[in-house]
KEFIPA-306218 format. One record per residue: x, y, z of N, C-alpha, C in turn. Coordinates in Angstrom, 3 decimals, always signed. Atoms other than C-alpha are relative to their C-alpha. Layout:
REM KEFIPA-306218
X:Y:Z:X:Y:Z:X:Y:Z;
...
END
This chain:
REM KEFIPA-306218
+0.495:+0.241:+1.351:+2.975:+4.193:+17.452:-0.826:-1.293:+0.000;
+0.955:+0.780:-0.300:+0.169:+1.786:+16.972:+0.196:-0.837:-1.094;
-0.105:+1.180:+0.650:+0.724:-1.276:+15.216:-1.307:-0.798:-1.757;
+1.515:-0.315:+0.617:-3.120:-0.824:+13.783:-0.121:-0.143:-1.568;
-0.046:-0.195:+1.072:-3.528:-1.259:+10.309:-1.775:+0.598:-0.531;
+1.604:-0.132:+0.618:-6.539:+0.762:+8.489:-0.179:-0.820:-0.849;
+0.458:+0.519:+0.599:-8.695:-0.716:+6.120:+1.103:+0.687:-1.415;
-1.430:-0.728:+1.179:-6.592:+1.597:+3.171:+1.122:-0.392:-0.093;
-1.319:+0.739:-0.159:-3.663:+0.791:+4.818:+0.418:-1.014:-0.609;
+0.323:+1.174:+0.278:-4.089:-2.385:+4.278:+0.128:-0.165:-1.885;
+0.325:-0.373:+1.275:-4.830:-1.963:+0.630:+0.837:+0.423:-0.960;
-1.154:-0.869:+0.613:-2.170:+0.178:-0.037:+1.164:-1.087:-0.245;
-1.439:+1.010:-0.306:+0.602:-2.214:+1.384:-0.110:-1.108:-0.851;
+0.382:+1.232:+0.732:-1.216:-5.149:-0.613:+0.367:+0.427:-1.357;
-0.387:+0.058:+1.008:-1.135:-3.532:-3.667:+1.856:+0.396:-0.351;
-1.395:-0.816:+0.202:+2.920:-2.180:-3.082:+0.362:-1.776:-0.681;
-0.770:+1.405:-0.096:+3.576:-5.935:-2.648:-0.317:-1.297:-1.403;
+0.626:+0.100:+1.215:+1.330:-6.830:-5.743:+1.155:+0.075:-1.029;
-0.461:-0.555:+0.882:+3.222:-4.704:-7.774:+1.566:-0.653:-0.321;
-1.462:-0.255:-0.552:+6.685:-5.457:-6.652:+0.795:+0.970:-0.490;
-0.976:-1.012:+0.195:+9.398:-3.728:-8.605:-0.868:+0.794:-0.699;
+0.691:-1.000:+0.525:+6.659:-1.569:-10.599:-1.108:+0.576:+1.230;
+1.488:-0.600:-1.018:+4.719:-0.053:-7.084:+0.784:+1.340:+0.051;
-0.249:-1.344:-0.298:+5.081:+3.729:-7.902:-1.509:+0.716:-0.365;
+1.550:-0.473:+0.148:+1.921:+5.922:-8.046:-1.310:-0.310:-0.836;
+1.508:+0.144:+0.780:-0.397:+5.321:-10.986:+0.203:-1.389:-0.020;
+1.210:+0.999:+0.173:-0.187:+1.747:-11.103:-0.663:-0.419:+1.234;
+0.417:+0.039:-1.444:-0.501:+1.693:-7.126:-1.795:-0.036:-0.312;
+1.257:-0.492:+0.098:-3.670:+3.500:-7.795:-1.026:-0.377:-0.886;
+0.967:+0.958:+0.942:-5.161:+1.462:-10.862:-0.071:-1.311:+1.167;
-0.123:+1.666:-1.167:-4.232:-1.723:-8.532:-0.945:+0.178:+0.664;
+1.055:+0.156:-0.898:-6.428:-0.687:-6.166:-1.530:+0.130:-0.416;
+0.775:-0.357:+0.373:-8.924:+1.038:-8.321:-0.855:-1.118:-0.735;
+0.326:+1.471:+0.935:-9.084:-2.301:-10.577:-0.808:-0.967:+1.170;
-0.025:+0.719:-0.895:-9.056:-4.684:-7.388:-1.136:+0.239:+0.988;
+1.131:-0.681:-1.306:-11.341:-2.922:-4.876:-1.344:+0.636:-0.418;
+1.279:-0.931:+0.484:-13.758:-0.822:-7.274:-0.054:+0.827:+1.072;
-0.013:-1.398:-0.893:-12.986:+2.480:-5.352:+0.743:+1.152:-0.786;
-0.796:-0.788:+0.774:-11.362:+5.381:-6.795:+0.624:+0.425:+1.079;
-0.710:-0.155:-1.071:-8.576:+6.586:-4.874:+0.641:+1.428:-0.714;
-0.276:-1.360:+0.283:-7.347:+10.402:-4.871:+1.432:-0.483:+0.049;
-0.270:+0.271:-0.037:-4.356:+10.748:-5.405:+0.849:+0.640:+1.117;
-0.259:-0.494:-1.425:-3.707:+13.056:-2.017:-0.351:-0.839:+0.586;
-0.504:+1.184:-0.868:-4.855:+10.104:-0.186:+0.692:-1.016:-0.312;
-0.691:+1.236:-0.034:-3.045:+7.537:-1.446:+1.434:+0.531:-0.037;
-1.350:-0.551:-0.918:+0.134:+9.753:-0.840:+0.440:+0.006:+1.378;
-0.021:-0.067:-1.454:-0.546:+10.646:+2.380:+0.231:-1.658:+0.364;
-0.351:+1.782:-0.761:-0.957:+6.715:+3.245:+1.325:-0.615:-0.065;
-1.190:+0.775:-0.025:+2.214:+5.885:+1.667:+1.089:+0.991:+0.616;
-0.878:-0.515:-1.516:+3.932:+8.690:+3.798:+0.082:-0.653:+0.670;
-0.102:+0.676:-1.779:+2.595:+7.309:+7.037:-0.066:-1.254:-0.029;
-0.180:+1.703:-0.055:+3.016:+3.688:+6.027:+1.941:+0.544:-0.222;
-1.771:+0.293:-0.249:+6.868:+4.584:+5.534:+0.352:+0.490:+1.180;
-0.321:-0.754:-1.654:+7.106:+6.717:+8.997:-0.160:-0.681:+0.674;
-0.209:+1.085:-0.764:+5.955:+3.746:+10.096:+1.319:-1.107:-0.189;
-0.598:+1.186:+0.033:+8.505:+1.809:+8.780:-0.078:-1.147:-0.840;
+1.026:+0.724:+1.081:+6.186:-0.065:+6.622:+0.444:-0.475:-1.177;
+0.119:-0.180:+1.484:+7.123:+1.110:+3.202:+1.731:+0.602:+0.106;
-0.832:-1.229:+0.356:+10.332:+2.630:+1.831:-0.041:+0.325:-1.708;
-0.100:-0.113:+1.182:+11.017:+4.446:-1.193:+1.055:+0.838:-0.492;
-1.491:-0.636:+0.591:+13.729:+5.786:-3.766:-0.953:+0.899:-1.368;
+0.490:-0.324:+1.138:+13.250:+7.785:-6.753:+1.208:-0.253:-1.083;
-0.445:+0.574:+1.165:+14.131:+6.698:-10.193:+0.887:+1.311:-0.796;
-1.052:-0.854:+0.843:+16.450:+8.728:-12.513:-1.211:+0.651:-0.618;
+0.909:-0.651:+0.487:+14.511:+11.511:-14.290:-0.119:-0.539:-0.923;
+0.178:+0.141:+1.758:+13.119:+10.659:-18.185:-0.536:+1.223:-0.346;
+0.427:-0.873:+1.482:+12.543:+12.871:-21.205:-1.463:-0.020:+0.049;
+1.656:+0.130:+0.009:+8.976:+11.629:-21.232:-0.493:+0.619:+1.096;
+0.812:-0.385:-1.399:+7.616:+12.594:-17.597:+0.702:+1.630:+0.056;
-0.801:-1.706:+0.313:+9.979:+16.406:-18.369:+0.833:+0.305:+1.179;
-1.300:-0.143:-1.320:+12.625:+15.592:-16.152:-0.133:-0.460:+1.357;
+0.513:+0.814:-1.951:+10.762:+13.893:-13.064:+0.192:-1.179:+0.280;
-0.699:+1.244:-0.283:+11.618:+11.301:-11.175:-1.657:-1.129:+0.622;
+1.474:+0.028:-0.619:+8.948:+8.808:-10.385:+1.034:-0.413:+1.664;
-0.242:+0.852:-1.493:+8.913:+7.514:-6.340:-0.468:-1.277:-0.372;
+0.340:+1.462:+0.386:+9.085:+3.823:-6.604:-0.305:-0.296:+1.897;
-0.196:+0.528:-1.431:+8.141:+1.752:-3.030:+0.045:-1.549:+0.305;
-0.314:+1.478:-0.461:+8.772:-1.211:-1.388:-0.460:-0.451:+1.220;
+0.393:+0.469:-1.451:+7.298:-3.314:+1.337:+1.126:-0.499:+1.204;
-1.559:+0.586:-1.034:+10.048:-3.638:+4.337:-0.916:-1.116:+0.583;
+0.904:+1.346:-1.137:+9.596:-6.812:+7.074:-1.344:+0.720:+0.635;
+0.962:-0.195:-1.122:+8.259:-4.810:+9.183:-2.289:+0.092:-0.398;
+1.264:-0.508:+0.751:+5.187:-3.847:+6.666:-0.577:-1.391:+0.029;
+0.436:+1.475:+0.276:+4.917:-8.283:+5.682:-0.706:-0.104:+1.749;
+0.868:+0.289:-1.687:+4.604:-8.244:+9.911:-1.196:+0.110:+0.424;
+1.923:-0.939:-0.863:+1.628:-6.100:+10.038:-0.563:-0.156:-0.758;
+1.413:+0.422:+0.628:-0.176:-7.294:+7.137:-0.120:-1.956:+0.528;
+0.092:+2.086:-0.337:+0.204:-11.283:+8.462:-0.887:+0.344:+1.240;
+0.886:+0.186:-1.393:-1.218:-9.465:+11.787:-1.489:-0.084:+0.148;
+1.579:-0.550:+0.325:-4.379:-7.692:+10.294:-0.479:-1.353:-0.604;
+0.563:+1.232:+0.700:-4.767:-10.492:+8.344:-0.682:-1.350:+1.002;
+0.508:+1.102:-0.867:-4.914:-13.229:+11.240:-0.784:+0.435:+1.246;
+1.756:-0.229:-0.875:-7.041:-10.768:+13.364:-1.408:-0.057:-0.642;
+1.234:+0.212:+0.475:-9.453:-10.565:+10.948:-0.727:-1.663:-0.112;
+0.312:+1.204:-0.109:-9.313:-14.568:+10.385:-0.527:-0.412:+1.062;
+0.547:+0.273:-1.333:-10.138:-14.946:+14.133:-1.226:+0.777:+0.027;
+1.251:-0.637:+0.045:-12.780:-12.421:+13.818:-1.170:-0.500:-0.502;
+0.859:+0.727:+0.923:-14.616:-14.384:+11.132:+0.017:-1.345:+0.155;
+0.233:+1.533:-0.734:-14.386:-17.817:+12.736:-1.247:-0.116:+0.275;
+1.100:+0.320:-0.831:-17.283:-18.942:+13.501:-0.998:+1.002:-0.433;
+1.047:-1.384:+0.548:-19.470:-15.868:+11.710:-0.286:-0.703:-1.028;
+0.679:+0.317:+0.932:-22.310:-16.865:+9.573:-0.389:+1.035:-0.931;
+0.993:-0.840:+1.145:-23.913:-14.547:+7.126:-1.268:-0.630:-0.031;
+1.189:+0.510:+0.726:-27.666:-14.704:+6.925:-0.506:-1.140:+0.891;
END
């Protein structure tokens, strides 16, 4: 398993950790949508937070059903260590990357 973080990835995990106890789908997806100016489906930003928890990354529980949503539960998530690990990594490869890079 590759340590690798995508650019999404990335994104995703930022906004879980954003959020804290409110990171379950729609505001995930405003967070990013607000933050990034991208629109995000909401088949990919599932899929990501699958394979960010298969990694280990992410976990998640679901909430007790409500009356309002007609009995559904939302999925709430959470950033584990291991997820803080690999965004401190991407983060300080990119810082080394941009050392010394001008623009222009």
């Amino acid at each position: 398993m590759s340590d690798y973080l995508g650019e999404f990835e990335q994104v995703v995990l930022l906004a879980v950790l954003r959020l804290g106890d409110d990171a379950y789908g729609v505001p995930i997806r405003r967070e990013i949508e607000k933050r990034c100016g991208r629109q995000v489906t909401v088949g990919a930003l599932y899929s990501t937070l699958d394979r960010l928890e298969a990694k280990a990354y992410l976990s998640s529980w679901f909430a007790d059903p409500t009356a309002e949503r007609g009995g559904r539960s939302r999925r709430y998530f959470r950033l584990e260590p291991a997820g803080v690990e690999a965004l401190a990594r991407a983060k300080a490869m990119f810082e080394r990357m941009w050392k010394g890079v001008r623009l222009a």
